[in-house]
C-alpha positions as CSV (number, residue, x, y, z in Angstrom):
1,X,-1.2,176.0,193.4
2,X,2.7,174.7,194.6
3,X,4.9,176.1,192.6
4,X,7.0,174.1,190.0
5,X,11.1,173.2,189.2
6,X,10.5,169.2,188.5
7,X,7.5,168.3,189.3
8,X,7.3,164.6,188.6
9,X,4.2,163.8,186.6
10,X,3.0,160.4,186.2
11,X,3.5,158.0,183.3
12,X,2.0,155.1,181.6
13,X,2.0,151.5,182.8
14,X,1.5,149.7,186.3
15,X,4.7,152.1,187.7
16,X,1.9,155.2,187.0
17,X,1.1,155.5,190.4
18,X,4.6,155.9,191.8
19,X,7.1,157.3,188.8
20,X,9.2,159.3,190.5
21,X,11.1,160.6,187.1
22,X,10.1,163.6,185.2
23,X,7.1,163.9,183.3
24,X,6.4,165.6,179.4
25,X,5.1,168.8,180.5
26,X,8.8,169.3,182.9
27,X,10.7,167.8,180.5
28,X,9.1,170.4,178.1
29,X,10.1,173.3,180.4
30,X,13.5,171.6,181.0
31,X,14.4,171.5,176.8
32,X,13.2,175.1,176.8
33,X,15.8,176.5,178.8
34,X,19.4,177.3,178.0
35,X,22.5,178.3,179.9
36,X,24.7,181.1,179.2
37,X,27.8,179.3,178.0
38,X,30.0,180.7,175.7
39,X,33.6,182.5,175.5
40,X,34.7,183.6,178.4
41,X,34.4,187.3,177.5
42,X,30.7,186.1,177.1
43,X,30.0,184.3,180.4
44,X,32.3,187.5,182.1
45,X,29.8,190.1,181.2
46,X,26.2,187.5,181.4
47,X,25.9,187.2,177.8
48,X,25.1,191.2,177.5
49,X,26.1,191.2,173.6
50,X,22.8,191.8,171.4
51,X,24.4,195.4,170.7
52,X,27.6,194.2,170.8
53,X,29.0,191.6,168.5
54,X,32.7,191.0,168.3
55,X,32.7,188.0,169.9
56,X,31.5,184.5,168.5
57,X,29.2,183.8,171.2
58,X,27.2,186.7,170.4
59,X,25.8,184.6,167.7
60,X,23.5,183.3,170.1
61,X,22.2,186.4,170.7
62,X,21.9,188.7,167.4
63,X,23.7,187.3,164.4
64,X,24.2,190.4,163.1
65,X,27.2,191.1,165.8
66,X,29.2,188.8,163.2
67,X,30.3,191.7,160.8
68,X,31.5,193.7,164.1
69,X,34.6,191.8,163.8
70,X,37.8,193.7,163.2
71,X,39.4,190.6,161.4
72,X,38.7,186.6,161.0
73,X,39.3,184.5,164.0
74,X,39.0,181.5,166.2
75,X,37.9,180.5,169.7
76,X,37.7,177.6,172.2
77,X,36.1,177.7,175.6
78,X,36.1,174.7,178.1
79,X,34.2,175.2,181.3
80,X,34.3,173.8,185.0
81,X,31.0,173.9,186.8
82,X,31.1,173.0,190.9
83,X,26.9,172.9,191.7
84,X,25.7,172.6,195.3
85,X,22.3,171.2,195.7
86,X,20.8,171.3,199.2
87,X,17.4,169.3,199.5
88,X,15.3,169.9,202.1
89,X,13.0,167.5,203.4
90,X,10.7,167.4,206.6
91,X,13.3,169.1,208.7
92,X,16.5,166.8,207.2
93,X,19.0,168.7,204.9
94,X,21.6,167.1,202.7
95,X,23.6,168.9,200.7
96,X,25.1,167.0,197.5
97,X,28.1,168.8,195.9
98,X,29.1,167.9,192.1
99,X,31.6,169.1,189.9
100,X,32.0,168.8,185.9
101,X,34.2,169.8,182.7
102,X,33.2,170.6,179.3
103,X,34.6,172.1,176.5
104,X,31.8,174.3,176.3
105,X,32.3,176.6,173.5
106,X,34.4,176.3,169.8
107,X,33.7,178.6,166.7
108,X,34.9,181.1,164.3
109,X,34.5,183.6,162.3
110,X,35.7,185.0,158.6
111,X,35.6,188.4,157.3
112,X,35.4,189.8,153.5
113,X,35.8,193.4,152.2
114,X,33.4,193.4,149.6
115,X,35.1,192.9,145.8
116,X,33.6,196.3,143.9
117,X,32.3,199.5,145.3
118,X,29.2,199.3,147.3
119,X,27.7,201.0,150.2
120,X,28.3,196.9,152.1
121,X,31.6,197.5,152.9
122,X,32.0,194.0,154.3
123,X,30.7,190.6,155.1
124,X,31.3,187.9,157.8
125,X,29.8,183.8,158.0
126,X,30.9,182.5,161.2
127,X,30.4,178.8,162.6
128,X,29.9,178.6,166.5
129,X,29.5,175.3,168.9
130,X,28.2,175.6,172.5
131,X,26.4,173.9,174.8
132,X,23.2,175.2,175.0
133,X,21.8,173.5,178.4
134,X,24.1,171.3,180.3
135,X,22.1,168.8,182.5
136,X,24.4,166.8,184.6
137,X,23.4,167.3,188.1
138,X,22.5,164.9,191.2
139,X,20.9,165.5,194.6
140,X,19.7,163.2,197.7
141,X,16.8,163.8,199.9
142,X,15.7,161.8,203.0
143,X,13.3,162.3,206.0
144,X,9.7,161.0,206.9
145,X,6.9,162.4,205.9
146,X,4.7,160.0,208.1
147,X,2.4,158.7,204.8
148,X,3.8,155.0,204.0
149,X,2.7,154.1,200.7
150,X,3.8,150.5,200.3
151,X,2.1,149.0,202.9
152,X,1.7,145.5,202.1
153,X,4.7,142.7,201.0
154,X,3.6,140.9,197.7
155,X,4.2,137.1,199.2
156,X,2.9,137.6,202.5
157,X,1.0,134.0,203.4
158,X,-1.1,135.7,206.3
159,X,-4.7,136.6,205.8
160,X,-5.9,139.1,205.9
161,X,-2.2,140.5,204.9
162,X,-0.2,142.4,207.1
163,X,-0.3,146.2,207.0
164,X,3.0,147.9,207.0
165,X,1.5,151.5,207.4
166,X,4.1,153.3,209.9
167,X,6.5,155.1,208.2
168,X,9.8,155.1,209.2
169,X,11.5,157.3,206.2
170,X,12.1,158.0,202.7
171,X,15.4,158.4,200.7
172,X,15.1,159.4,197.3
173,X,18.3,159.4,194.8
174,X,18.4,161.7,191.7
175,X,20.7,162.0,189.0
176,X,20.7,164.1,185.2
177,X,23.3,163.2,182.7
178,X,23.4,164.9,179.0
179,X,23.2,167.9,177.3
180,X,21.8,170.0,174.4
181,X,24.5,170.4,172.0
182,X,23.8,174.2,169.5
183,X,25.1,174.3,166.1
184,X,25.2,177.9,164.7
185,X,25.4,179.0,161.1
186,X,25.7,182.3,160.5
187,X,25.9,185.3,157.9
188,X,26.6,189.2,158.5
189,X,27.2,192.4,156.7
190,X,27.3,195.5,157.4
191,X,25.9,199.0,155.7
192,X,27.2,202.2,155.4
193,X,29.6,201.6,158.4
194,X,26.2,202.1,160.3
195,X,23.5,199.1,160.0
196,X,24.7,195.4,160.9
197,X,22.1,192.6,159.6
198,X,22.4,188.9,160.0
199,X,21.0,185.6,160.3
200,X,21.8,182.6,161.3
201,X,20.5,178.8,161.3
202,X,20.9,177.3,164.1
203,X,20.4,173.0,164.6
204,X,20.4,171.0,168.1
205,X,21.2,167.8,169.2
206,X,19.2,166.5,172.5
207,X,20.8,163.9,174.8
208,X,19.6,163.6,178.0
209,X,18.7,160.6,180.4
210,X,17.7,160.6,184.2
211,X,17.8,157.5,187.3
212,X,15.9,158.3,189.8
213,X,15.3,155.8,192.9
214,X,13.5,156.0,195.8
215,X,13.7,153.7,198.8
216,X,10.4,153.5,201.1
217,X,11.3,151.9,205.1
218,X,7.7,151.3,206.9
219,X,6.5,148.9,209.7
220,X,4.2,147.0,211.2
221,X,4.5,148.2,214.7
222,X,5.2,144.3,215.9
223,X,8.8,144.9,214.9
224,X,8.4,143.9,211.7
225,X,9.9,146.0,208.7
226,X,9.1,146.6,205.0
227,X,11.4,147.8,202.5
228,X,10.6,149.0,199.2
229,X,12.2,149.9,196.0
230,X,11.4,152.1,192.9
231,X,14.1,152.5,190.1
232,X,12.5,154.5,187.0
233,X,15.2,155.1,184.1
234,X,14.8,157.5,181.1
235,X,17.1,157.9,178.1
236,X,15.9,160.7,176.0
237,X,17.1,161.8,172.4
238,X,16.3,163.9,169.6
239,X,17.1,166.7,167.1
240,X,16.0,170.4,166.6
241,X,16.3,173.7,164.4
242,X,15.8,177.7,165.0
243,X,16.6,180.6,163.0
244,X,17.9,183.9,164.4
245,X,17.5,186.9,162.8
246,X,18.6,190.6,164.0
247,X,20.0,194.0,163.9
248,X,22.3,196.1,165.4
249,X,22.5,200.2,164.4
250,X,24.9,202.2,165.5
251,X,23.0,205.9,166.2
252,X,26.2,208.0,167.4
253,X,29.6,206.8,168.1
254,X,28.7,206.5,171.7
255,X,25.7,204.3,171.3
256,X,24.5,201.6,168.9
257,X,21.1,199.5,170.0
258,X,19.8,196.1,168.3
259,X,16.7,194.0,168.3
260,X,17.0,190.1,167.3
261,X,14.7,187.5,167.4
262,X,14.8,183.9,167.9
263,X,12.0,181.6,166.4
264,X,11.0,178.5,168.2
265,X,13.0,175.2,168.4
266,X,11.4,172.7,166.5
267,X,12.5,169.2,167.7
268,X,11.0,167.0,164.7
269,X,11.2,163.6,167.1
270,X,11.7,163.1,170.2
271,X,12.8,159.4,171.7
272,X,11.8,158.3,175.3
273,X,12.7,155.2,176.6
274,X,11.7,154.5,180.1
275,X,12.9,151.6,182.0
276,X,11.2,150.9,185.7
277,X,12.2,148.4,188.2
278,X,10.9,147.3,191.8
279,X,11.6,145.2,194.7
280,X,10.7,144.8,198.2
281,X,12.2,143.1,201.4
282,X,11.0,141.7,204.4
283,X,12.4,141.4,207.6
284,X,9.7,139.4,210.1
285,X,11.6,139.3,213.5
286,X,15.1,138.1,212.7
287,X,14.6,136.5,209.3
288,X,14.6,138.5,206.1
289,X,12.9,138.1,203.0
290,X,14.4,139.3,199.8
291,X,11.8,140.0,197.0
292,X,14.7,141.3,194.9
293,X,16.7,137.9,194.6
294,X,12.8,135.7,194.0
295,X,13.1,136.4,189.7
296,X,8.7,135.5,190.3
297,X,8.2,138.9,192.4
298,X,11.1,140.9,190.6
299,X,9.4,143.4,188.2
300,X,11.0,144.9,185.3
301,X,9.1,146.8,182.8
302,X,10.0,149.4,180.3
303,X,8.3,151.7,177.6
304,X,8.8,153.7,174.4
305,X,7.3,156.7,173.0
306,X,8.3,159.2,170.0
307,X,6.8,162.7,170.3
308,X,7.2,166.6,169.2
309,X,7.9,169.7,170.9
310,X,8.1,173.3,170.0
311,X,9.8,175.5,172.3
312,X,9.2,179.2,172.7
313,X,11.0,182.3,170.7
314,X,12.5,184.7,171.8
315,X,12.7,188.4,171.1
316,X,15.7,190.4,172.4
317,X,16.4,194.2,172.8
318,X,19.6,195.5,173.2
319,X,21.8,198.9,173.4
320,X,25.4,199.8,174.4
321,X,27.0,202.6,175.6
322,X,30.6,202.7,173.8
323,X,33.7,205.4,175.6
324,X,36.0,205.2,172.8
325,X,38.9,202.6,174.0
326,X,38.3,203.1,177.6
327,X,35.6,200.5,178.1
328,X,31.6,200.1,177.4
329,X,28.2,199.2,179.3
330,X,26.2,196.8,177.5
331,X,22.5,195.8,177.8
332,X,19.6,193.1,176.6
333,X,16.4,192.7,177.7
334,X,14.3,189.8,176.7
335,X,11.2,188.1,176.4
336,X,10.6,184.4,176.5
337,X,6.6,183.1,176.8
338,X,6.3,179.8,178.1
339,X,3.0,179.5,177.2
340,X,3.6,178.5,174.0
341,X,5.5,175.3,174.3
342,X,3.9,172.7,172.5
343,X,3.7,168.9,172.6
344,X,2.6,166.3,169.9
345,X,1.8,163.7,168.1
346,X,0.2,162.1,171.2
347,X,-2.1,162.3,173.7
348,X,-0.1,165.6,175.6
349,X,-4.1,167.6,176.2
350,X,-3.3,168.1,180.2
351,X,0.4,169.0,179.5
352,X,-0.4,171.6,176.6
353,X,-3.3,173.1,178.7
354,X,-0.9,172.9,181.9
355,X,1.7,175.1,179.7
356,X,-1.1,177.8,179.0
357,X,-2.7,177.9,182.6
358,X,0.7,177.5,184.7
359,X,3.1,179.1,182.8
360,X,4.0,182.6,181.9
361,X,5.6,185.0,179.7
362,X,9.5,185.7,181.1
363,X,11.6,188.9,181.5
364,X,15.7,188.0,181.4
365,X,17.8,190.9,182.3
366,X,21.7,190.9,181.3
367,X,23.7,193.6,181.9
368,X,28.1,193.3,181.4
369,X,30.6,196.0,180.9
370,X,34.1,195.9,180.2
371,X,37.1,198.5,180.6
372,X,40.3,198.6,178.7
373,X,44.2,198.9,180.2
374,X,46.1,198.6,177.2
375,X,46.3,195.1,176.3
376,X,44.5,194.1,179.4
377,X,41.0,194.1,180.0
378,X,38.5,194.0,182.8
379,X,34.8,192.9,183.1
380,X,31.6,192.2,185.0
381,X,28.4,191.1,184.1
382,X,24.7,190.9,186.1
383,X,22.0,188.8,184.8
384,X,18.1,187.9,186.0
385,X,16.1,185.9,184.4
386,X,12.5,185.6,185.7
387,X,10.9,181.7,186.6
388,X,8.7,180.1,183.9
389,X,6.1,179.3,187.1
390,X,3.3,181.8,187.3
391,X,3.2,181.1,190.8
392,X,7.1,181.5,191.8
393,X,8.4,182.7,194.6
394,X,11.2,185.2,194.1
395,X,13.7,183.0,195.0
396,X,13.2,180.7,192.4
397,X,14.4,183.5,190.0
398,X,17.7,182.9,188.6
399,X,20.4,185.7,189.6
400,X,23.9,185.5,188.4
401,X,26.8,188.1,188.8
402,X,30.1,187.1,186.8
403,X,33.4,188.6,186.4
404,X,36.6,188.1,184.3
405,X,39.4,189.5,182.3
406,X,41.7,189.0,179.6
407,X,44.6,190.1,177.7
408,X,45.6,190.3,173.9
409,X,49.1,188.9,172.8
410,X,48.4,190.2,169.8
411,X,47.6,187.2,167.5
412,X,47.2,185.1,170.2
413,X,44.3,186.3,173.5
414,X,43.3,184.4,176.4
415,X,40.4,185.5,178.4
416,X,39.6,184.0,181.9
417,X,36.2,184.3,183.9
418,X,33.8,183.5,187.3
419,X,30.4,182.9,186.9
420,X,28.0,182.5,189.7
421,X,24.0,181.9,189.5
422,X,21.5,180.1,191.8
423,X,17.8,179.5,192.3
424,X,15.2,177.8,194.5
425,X,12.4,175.1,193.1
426,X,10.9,171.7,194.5
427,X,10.9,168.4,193.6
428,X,7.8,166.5,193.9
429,X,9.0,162.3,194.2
430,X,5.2,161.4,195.8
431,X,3.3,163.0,193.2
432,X,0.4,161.4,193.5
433,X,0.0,161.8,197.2
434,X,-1.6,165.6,198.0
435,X,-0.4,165.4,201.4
436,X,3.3,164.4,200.7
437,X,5.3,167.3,200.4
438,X,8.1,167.9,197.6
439,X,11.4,168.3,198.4
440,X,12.7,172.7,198.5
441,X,16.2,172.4,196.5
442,X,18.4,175.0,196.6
443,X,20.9,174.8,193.8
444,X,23.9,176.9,193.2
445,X,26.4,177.2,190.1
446,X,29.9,178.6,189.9
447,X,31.7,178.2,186.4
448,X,34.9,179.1,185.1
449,X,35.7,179.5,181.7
450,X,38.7,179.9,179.8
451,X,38.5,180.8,176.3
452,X,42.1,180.8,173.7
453,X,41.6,183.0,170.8
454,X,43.3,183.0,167.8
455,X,43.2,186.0,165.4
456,X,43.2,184.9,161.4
């Protein structure tokens, strides 16, 4: 079985046999991933903060970091992301580089003693936006791959028609736009100096849309040429909820460990709109034909759907390893199963049963530490997290390493930090031809992140 990133699968309507846009079951793995945006103390040591707490972005992780807090505060993070994508196709390579700006992260926190004599010394709510999954991206591929699949032209007079069925190449455009916009609403307290709880409710807010086109160039072998061309647009929205839950116990003064856990995200209704578009031209010796401009051979067609999905939870173990003021090692391992991503309210049988046979249960590794020089501070950060594709090769893995630092004015701290993570996968724009072959992308992320913190 090829291995999955996008795997186009095929819609409804008379574009079925050649959508070249993604289908439910990868837009179902796509919503069900997230990126590790946040402050840049976050991103600096790969989100390692399920022990931790302290920071506002650890609210994605394990609520329960809220009460860590020293004192109330505020923070705001905007992003720049440079990706690389390099397609590879039959032996041609293009490499497409994009670069984007976000403000990526804005929350805070408040902290309360507690008003009479009890063993919860204190409390904390805190508030926290972040982009949870950022898709803006584009690539280009182009080569042959010697199959021509539009091998006749719609207003040829001739009988029989003529058979355009040498391929001369392929050139297929992509580009993402959107985001998934997470809303967290936390609560925190902590016992005894010892035992941090929390929870948090968390909403989302779906945007996404995709244009995908794909230029086909065959020929007749008389030195007559056929060109075709497929535009498929999507324009997807909808909204979603989660609740966190989790703990973090500190066992010496050394070492504290936590275990959180993240239901699945509901999205209640999911909108799809799916525009497609097609024209062909003909050049017979020295005269061309073009379809596009004849409003009779134009086609234009588009399609709506509403649908459910559930995404998967998430449980997260954590520990830390605290030297006083000097610095700390921080640690979470999770667990993620693909499996259970769900689609309904209509007809999604193959794309549940591909999630259960294709799919698997995921290991993410994040490991950050951070070391103190008075006001200033250091920090690094290593993070893996395991393919959703039972069949992956190790490559398609993501691996990240990220560094950073920061320094504290006091009332005022700005933090600073380098992110960098890339993967393999394919992308599959014939994918109802077996014996086409899907694009190999390589795709590589470097982010910076500034964050300005302001103590309350």
């Amino acid at each position: 079985m090829k291995r999955i990133l996008f795997i186009a699968t095929l819609f409804a309507a008379t574009f079925t046999s050649y959508s070249q846009a993604l289908g439910y079951q990868d837009l179902g793995i796509l919503f069900s991933q997230n990126d590790q945006n946040g402050t840049a103390r976050f991103t600096a040591m790969s989100g390692a903060f399920g022990a931790l707490g302290g920071d506002i972005s650890s609210i994605n992780i394990n609520p329960a970091g809220l009460a860590v807090y020293k004192n109330s505060a505020f923070a705001s993070s905007f992003n720049t992301r440079t990706t690389d994508i390099n397609a590879s196709y039959y032996g041609n390579n293009i490499t497409t580089q994009s670069e984007y700006v976000n403000i990526s992260q804005a929350g805070a926190v408040l902290l309360f003693d507690t008003a009479y004599n009890s063993e919860w010394t204190q409390f904390a709510v805190g508030f926290n936006y972040r982009i949870n999954k950022d898709f803006k991206d584009t690539f280009l591929a182009k080569g042959n791959s010697g199959v021509s699949t539009f091998t006749e032209y719609p207003n040829d007079p001739n009988t029989p028609v003529t058979q355009y069925n040498i391929a001369d190449g392929q050139v297929f455009n992509n580009i993402f736009n959107g985001e998934i916009s997470e809303y967290n609403f936390g609560f925190s307290a902590v016992h005894q100096n010892k035992l941090y709880i929390g929870a948090s409710f968390n909403t989302y807010d779906l945007k996404f849309s995709q244009q995908a086109s794909l230029d086909e160039f065959n020929n007749d072998g008389n030195g007559n040429n056929l060109d075709r061309n497929l535009y498929q647009e999507n324009l997807t929205t909808g909204t979603g909820y989660s609740l966190s839950a989790g703990f973090i116990y500190k066992a010496h003064k050394n070492f504290r460990f936590g275990l959180s856990y993240q239901t699945p995200t509901w999205f209640t209704e999911i909108l799809q709109d799916t525009n497609y578009q097609g024209d062909s031209d003909v050049e017979i010796g020295d005269v061309l034909y073009l379809q596009g401009n004849d409003s009779y051979n134009f086609v234009a067609l588009s399609e709506s759907i509403a649908y459910k999905l559930k995404t998967p939870s998430k449980l997260t173990a954590s520990a830390a390893f605290i030297f006083g003021k000097m610095g700390l090692i921080s640690l979470d391992y999770a667990l993620k199963n693909y499996q259970k991503i769900l689609l309904s309210d209509g007809y999604f049988t193959n794309e549940n049963q591909f999630f259960q046979n294709s799919l698997r249960n995921t290991h993410t590794l994040n490991v950050g530490t951070e070391w103190r020089l008075d006001r200033f501070s250091i920090r690094g950060g290593y993070a893996f997290e395991q393919s959703p594709d039972r069949n992956a090769l190790d490559s398609d893995n993501l691996k990240s390493y990220s560094f950073g630092g920061g320094y504290n004015f006091g009332d005022i701290k700005i933090d600073l930090s380098y992110s960098n993570n890339n993967k393999t996968g394919l992308y599959n724009f014939y994918p109802q031809f077996n014996t086409v072959n899907a694009a190999d992308l390589n795709i590589d992320n470097r982010v910076f992140t500034a964050t300005l913190t302001l103590n309350l």
